[in-house]
N, C-alpha and C positions, 0 to 999 in steps of 0.2 A: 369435609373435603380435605383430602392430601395437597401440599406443596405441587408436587407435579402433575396433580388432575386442575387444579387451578391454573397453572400455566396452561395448560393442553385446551384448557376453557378460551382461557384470553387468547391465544395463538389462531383457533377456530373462528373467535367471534372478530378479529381485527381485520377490514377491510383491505385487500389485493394491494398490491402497487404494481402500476402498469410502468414496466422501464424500457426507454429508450435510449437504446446503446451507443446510437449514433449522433446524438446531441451531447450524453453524456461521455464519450470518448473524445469530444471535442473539448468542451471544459475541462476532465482529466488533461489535455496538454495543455491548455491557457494557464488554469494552477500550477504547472509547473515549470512553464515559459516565467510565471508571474517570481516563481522561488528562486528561479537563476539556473534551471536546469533545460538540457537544451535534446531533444528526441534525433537530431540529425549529429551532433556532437558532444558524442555524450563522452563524461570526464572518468579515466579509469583510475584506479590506484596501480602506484609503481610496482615494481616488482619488489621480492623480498631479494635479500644479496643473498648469494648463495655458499660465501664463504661464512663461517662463525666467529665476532670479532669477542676478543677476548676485551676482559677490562682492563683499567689501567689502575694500575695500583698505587 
């Protein structure tokens, strides 16, 4: 048996996962309530300057 007919075996023979979006759309914001990241205020990067600064030498 080939590398990818053995996967194609174990992929067929692993048992479904039933998911619930709506439980886990809630914990997706708790983990990230938990990290410091906020869904109603969320933190942007500044802008770039738009002039070019030279160095200093």
């Amino acid at each position: 048996m080939g590398r990818k007919a053995k996967l194609k075996k174990k992929r067929k023979s692993s048992p479904k996962k039933v998911d619930n979006s709506g439980a886990n759309s809630d914990e997706f914001v708790k983990h990230l309530e938990r990290q410091g990241y906020s869904l109603k205020n969320p933190k942007v990067a500044p802008d770039m300057p738009d002039k070019k600064i030279e160095p200093q030498v």
